[in-house]
Structure formats: structure tokens, C-alpha cells
C-alpha positions in Angstrom: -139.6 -25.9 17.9 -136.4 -27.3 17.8 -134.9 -28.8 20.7 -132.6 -27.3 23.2 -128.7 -28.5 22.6 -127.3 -30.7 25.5 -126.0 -28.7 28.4 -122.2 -28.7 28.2 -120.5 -30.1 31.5 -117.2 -29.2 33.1 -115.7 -29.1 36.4 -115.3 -25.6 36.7 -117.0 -22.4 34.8 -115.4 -19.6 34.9 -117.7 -16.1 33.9 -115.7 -13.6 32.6 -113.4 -12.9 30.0 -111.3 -10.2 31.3 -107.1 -10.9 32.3 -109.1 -12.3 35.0 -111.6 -15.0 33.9 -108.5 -15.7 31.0 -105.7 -15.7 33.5 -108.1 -18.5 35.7 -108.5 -20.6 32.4 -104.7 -20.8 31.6 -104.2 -21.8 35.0 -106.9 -24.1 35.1 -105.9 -26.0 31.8 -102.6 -26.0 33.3 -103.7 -28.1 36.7 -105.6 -30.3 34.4 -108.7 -28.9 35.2 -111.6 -29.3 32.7 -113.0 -25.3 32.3 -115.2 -23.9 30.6 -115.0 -19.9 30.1 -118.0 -17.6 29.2 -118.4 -13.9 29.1 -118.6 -10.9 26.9 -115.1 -9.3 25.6 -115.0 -6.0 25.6 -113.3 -4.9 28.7 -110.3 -6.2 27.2 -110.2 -4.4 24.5 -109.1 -1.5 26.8 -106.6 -3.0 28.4 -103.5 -0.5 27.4 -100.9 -3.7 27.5 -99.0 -2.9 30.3 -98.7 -5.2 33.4 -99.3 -3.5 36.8 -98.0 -5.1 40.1 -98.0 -2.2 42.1 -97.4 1.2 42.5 -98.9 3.4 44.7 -99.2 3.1 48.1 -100.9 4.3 50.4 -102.9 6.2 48.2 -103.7 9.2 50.9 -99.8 9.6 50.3 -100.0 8.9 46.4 -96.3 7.1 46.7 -94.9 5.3 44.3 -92.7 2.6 44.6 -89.8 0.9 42.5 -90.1 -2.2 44.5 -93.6 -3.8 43.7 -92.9 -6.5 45.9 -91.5 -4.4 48.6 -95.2 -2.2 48.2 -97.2 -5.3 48.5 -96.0 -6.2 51.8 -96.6 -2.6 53.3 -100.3 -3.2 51.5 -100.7 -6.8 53.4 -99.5 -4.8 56.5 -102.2 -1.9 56.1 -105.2 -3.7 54.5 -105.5 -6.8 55.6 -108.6 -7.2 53.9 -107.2 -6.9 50.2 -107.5 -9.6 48.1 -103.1 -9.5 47.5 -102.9 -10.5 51.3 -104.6 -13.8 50.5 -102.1 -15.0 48.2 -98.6 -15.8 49.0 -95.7 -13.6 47.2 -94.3 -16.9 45.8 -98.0 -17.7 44.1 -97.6 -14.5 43.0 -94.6 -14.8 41.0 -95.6 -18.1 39.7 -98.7 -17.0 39.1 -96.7 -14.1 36.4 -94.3 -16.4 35.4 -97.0 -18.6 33.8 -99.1 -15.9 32.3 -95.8 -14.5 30.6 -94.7 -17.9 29.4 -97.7 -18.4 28.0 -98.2 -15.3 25.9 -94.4 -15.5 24.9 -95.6 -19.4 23.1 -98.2 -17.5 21.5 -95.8 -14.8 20.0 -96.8 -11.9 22.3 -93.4 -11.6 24.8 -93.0 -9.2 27.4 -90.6 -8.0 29.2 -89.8 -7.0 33.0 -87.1 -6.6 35.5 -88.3 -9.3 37.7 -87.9 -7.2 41.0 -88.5 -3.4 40.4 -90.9 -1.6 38.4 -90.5 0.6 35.1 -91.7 3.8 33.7 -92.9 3.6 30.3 -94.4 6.8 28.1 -98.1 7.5 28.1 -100.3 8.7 24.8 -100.5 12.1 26.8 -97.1 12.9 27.6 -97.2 11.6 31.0 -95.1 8.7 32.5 -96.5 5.7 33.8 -95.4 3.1 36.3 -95.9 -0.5 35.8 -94.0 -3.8 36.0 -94.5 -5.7 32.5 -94.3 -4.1 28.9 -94.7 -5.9 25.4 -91.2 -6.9 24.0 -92.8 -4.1 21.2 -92.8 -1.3 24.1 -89.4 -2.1 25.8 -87.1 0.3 23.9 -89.2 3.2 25.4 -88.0 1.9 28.8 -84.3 2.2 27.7 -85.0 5.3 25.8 -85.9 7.0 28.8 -83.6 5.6 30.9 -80.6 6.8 28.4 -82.8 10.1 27.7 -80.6 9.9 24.3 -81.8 11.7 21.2 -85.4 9.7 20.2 -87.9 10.9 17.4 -91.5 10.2 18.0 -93.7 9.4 14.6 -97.6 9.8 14.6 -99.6 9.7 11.5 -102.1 12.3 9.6 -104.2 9.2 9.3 -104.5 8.3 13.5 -107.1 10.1 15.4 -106.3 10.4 19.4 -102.2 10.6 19.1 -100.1 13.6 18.7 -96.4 12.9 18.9 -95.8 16.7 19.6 -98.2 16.7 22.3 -95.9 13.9 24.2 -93.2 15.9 23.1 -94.3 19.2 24.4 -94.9 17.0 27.8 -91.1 15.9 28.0 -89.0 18.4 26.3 -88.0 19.9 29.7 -86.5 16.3 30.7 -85.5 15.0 27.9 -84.3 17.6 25.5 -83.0 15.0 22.9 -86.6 14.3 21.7 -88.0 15.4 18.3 -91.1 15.0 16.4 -92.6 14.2 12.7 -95.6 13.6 11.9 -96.0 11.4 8.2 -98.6 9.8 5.8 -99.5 6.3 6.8 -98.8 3.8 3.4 -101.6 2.4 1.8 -105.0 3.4 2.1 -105.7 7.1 3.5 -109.5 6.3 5.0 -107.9 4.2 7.9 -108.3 6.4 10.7 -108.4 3.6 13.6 -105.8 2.0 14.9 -106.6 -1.7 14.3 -106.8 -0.6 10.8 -103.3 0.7 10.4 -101.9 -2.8 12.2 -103.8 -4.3 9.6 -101.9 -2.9 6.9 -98.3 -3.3 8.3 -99.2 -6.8 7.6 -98.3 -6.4 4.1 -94.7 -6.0 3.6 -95.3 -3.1 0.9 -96.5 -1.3 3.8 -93.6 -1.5 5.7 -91.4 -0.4 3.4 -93.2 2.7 2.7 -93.1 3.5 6.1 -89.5 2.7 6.9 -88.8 4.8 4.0 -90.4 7.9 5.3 -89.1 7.4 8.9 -85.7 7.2 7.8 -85.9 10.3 5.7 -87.0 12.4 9.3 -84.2 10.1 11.4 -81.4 12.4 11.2 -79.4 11.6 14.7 -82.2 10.3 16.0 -80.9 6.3 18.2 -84.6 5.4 18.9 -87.9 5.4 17.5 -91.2 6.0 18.9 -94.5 5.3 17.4 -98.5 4.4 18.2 -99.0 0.9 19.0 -100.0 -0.2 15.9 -97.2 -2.5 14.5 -99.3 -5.4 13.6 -101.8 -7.3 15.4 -101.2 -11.3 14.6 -97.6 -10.9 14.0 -96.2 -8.2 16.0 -93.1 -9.4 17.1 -91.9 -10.2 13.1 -93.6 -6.9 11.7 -91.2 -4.7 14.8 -88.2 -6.5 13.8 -88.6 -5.8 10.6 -89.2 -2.3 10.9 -86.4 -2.1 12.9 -84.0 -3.8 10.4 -85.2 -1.3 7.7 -85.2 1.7 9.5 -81.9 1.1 11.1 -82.7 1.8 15.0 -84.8 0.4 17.3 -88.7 1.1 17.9 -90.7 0.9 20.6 -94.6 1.4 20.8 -96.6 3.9 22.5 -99.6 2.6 24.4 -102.5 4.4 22.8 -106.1 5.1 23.9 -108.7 2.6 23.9 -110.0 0.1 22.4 -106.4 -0.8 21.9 -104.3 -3.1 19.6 -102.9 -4.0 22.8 -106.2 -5.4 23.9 -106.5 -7.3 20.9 -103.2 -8.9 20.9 -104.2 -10.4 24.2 -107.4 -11.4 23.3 -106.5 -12.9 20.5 -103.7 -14.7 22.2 -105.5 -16.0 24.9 -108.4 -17.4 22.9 -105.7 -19.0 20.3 -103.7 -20.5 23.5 -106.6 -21.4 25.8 -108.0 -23.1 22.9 -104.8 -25.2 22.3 -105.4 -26.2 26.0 -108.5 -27.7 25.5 -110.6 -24.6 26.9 -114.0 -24.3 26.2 -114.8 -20.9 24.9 -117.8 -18.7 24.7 -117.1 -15.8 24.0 -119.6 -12.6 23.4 -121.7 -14.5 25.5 -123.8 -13.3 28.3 -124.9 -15.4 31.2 -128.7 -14.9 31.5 -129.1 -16.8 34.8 -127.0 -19.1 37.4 -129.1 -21.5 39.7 -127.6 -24.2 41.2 -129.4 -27.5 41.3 -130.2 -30.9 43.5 -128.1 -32.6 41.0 -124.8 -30.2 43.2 -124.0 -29.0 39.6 -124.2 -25.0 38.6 -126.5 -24.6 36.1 -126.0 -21.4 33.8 -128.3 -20.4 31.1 -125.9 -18.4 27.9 -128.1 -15.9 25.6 -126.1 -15.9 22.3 -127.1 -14.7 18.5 -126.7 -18.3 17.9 -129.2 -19.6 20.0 -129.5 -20.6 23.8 -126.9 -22.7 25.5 -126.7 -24.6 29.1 -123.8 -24.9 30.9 -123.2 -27.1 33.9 -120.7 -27.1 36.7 -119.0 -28.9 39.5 -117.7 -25.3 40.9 -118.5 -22.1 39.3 -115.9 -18.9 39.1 -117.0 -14.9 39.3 -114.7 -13.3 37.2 -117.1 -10.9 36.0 -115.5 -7.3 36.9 -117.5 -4.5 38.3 -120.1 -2.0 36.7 -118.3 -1.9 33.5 -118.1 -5.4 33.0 -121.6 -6.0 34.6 -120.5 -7.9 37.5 -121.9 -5.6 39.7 -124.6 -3.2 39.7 -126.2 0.0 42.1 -129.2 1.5 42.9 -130.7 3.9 44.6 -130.7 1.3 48.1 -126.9 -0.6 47.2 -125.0 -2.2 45.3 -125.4 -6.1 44.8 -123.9 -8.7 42.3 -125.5 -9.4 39.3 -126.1 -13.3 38.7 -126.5 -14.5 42.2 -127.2 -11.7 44.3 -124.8 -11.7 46.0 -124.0 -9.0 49.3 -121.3 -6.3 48.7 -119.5 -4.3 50.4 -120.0 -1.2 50.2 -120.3 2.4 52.2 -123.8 2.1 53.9 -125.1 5.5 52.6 -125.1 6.3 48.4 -124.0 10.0 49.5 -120.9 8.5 51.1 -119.8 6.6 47.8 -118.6 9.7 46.1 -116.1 12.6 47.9 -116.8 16.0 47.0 -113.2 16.2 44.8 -113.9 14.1 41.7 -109.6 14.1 41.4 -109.5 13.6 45.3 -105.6 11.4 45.3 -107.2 8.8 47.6 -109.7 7.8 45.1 -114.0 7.6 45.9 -114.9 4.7 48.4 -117.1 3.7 46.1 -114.0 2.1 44.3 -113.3 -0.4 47.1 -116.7 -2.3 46.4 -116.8 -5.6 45.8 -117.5 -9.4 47.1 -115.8 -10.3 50.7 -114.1 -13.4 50.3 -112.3 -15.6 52.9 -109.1 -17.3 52.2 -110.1 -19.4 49.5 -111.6 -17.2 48.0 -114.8 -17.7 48.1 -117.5 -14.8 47.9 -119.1 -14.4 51.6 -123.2 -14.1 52.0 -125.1 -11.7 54.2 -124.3 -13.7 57.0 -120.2 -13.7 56.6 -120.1 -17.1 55.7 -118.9 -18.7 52.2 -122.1 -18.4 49.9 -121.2 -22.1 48.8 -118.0 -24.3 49.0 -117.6 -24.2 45.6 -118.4 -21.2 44.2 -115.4 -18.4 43.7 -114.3 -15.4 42.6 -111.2 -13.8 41.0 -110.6 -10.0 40.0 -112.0 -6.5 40.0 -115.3 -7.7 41.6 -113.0 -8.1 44.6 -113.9 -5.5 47.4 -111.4 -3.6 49.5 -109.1 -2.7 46.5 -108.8 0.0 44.0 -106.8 -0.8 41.1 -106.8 1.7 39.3 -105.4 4.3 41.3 -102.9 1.6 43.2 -101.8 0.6 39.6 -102.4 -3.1 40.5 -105.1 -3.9 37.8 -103.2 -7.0 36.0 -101.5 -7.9 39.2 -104.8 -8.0 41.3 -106.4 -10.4 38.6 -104.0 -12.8 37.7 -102.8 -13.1 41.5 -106.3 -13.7 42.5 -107.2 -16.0 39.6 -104.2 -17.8 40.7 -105.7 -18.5 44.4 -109.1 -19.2 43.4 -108.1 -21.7 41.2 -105.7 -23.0 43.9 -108.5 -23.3 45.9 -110.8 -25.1 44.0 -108.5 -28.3 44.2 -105.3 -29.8 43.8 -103.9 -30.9 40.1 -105.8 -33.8 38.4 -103.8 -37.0 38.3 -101.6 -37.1 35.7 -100.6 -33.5 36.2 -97.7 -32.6 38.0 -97.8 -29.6 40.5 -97.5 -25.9 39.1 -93.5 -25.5 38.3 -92.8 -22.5 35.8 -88.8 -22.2 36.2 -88.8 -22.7 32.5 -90.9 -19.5 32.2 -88.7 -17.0 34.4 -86.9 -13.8 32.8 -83.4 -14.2 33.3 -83.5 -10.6 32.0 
């Protein structure tokens, strides 16, 4: 029997490989921390691309704001329990500035208007609140802005995205929009949408399909299409799409998984890596014990054999039941490697309200690990579970991202504190400044 590999050592472990556990790396490697990351992927791949800060509050009320900073100082005021009033606003922009300078070095920019939010189009029709869009999706912020005369493409070849479906949505606001619906170049089997970014990689590809986008253009001062202009090279494939075509594009978020969620995956693992972050990814922690030796000690199941991590301070970044970092029964709802207490509504038949669509969501939602202001996960008796042990993200409680629209903003903010938390910059590193990383746009 072959002997087990030496157990890999690092100050910090983060588990988790959503925005969260990600977000936590890059600003780990950025302190001078030495991280390792573990966790499986696929949560990611549904992430749409958009950035929420947020946008709905209170939720009983359903109002939106244009101000996301404005709306998280009336949430600090009203829940004093969410994981945004442990983290100071300024933390919060550096926290963004980094993450945005970061993807921009690895060819994925976005875009924002640093202090108010922006409506972007959705796959169905609808519109959509948020606070940072790829540099891809940008021109639909303008376009809808201007409401100007705008054709939206979709192809025969694209399951799950009807341009005249968005169409039919907007018409009565925007009466300047028209549809077309055209072959995708190349290959005809494609029918998902990594498959099509694939193939705009090839600059045969995008010739065809500038060719048949100009020939539906007519008056036409914006185009719209899926997200699906490339996956490693998005940025160069758009501009030159644009330059053949003779307008500007923009990209319509699409439903998941997502090219979207692939660009940022890939980014992160191609940028974290740069850093000197240890990855393992698609791998699943089988068991976290923590040892006389005051080191973490995880066990990783992976198809290439078993692996032992060790570390000084360990990070949940694990999200909830979809991600596996929490799990219910028929008597609660506990964490999944530690076992650890969460909140939750004492009685199962009060997690759910009788209106699945009820605006203020289920209280179910606002499950999740207690934390003081380090963030560190509390145990049944309201004390920190361990001084070094922390947790970052949608395994939060008191929050509901999803219908706040504060999904991105709730993980990098928090993955921001915890790793504040955990300890000041090694030497050598100078304190967190990201000036060089703020829009002037």
C-alpha cells in the first residue's frame, strides 16, 4: 500500500471555492498570507457575472435603491445582526477595488459607477439591479439608458435564449428595439453556450458572424447578444466584433452554468495561482479535526488519491445547502464539517411561509453561522467556537442575498473582514492600499 503524501501546511485554509473562498485567497495572497484553498467548483459556474452590492431593502417593502451605499447603512440600522454591519464601508470599498483590479490584470474588467447602482437586461426580459457588469455587458447599461434603436441577436443553435422573448418584455419601454434570430458559424451541433464561446475563438468564426449581424443591422446603434463572446479572451474577441460589425455589443447574462461563471473561475484560478495560492480544486473535504499539535487538520477525497491539509487558522467559506456547507433534517439545521450550531427558526414548519413568491422571502433563508466581530462562527454556548477558526459568505446567518441582491457584495465584504481578522500583513508586506485599482469612471 503505498504511503500517504505529506500533509501540506499553510497558515490559513480556506474551504470553499465560491466568490467567497476566491475573494478570501486574493486577499490573503495579497497580505502575504500563506493560503491554501480547497472546495468543489460548481457553484460558480452559476454565477450570472454581475456584481451585487445592494438593492433591496427592507425586503417587506421590496425597495430598491440607486444608492447601494446609502441602502447599506439603513440595513446596519435595521439588522444589526447582518454580517455587512461588521465591516466598515471603507473595507468595503477596498475590499471591491481589489477584487476588480484583480480580474482587470487577468483580462476580465468590469465596470461600475462607483456610488450608484445600474440596471442591466435579464435572459427573460426583465431588468435587474446590480452594481458591477463585465466591460462585455456595459453597452446594455447605456443602451438602456439612451433607449436608442438596439437589435438583439440569438442563435438557432442556443437553447434557453429568445431575443424576441426579451423583446416582447421591453417593447412597451423601449420601442426602438428589434430582433433577429441567425445561424451560429461553424459547427451546427453546438447547442451550449460554452461551446459557441469556444468557437468565436477562431477568427473565421467571427467573421461569419459579423457578416450576418451586419446584414439584420439596418439603423440599429447597439447590439445585443447571449454571453457567449469568448471565454479566455473575451475582451479581444468583443472588440473585434465590434470593429467588424460597426456598433457596439454588449452581452446578455444567460442562464446557468454560465460563461460568465467560467470566466471567473478561470480567472481566479489563473490569478490566485500567480500569487502563490495553493489550489484544490474539485476537491471535497472529508473531515476537519483540529489537533494537540494547534494545527487544523483536513482530510481531501480526490480521484487522485487522498490528501492532508494542515492549518494555523482554518476559513468556512463553504455556502449553504447548495454548496454543502450546511445541511437540514428533520430536528435542524447544522454545519457540515464541524458541526457547528445554526441559526435557524426553532420549528421546521416555521422555515417555509405559506406563499412560495411571498416578497419578504422564507426565514429559512436567513440561516446560517452567528459570528461576532471577527468573524468567527459562535458555538452552542455564544462563544467563538475557536480563535482561529472563521467564516466568510453565504453560510452567514441573518442575511438573504438573494432577494436583497447582495450575493457578491455579502461574500467579498465578508471575506474581506475574516481575513482582516485573522491577522495583520506579514512583514514585508505593506498594508492593503488599492488607489491604483479605483474606477475613475
Amino acid at each position: 500500500m503505498p504511503d500517504a503524501p505529506e500533509p501540506i501546511t499553510s497558515d490559513l485554509v480556506i474551504v470553499g471555492a465560491g466568490i467567497a473562498g476566491l475573494s478570501a485567497a486574493l486577499f490573503a495572497a495579497e497580505r502575504g498570507i500563506d493560503a491554501t484553498l480547497v472546495g468543489e467548483t460548481g457553484e460558480i459556474l452559476f454565477a450570472s457575472g454581475l456584481m451585487d452590492l445592494l438593492a433591496v431593502h427592507p425586503l417587506e417593502d421590496g425597495r430598491t435603491w440607486e444608492d447601494p451605499w446609502a441602502a447599506i447603512d439603513a440595513l446596519r440600522r435595521d439588522i444589526p445582526a447582518h454580517p455587512y454591519a461588521r465591516v466598515e464601508t471603507a473595507d468595503i470599498r477596498a475590499a471591491f477595488d481589489a477584487l476588480l483590479g484583480f480580474l482587470a490584470d487577468q483580462g476580465l474588467p468590469y465596470r461600475r459607477r462607483t456610488d450608484r447602482n445600474v440596471d442591466v437586461l435579464t435572459t427573460m426580459g426583465g431588468v435587474k439591479r446590480t452594481y458591477c457588469v463585465p466591460e462585455t455587458a456595459w453597452g446594455g447599461v447605456r443602451a438602456m439608458e439612451e433607449k436608442a434603436s438596439c437589435l438583439l441577436v440569438d442563435f438557432d443553435q442556443l437553447r434557453g435564449f429568445s431575443a424576441r422573448q426579451i423583446a416582447s418584455a421591453l417593447e412597451p419601454r423601449w420601442p426602438g428595439i428589434r430582433t433577429a434570430r441567425i445561424p451560429f458559424p461553424g459547427s451546427t451541433r453546438g447547442q451550449y453556450a460554452e461551446q459557441l464561446a469556444l468557437a468565436l475563438e477562431a477568427p473565421g468564426n467571427r467573421e461569419a458572424l459579423a457578416a450576418d449581424v451586419r446584414a439584420c443591422l439596418g439603423t440599429a446603434r447597439s447590439v445585443g447578444l447571449p454571453a457567449v463572446l469568448g471565454l479566455y479572451r473575451t475582451e479581444m474577441i468583443s472588440r473585434d466584433l465590434r470593429d467588424r460589425i460597426g456598433v457596439p455589443l454588449f452581452e446578455i447574462p444567460i442562464l446557468p452554468p454560465s460563461v460568465a461563471g467560467l470566466r471567473l473561475r478561470d480567472a481566479f484560478h489563473r490569478g490566485l495561482t500567480e500569487k502563490g495560492i495553493r489550489l484544490f480544486p474539485h476537491h471535497r473535504v472529508a473531515a476537519v479535526r483540529y489537533e494537540q499539535t494547534d494545527k487544523f487538520v483536513l482530510d481531501i477525497a480526490a480521484p487522485d488519491g487522498e490528501h492532508r491539509l494542515h492549518g494555523s487558522a482554518l476559513m468556512l467559506a463553504s455556502g449553504r445547502f447548495l454548496g454543502g456547507g450546511l445541511r437540514a433534517d428533520r430536528n435542524g439545521i447544522r454545519e457540515t464539517l464541524l458541526d457547528l450550531r445554526v441559526h435557524h427558526p426553532g420549528e421546521r414548519a416555521d422555515w417555509h411561509r405559506q406563499d412560495f413568491l411571498d416578497p419578504r422571502g422564507h426565514p429559512v433563508n436567513a440561516a446560517g453561522l452567528e459570528i461576532d466581530d471577527r468573524f468567527r462562527p459562535l458555538n452552542d454556548g455564544g462563544e467563538p467556537a475557536h480563535e482561529r477558526l472563521f467564516a466568510a459568505g453565504s453560510i452567514l446567518a441573518h442575511q438573504n442575498w438573494i432577494r436583497s441582491k447582495c450575493g457578491v457584495g455579502l461574500a467579498v465584504a465578508s471575506a474581506w473582514g475574516a481575513v482582516k481578522a485573522y491577522g495583520p500583513p506579514t512583514e514585508g508586506y505593506a498594508s492593503l492600499s488599492f488607489e491604483k485599482y479605483i474606477d475613475k469612471n
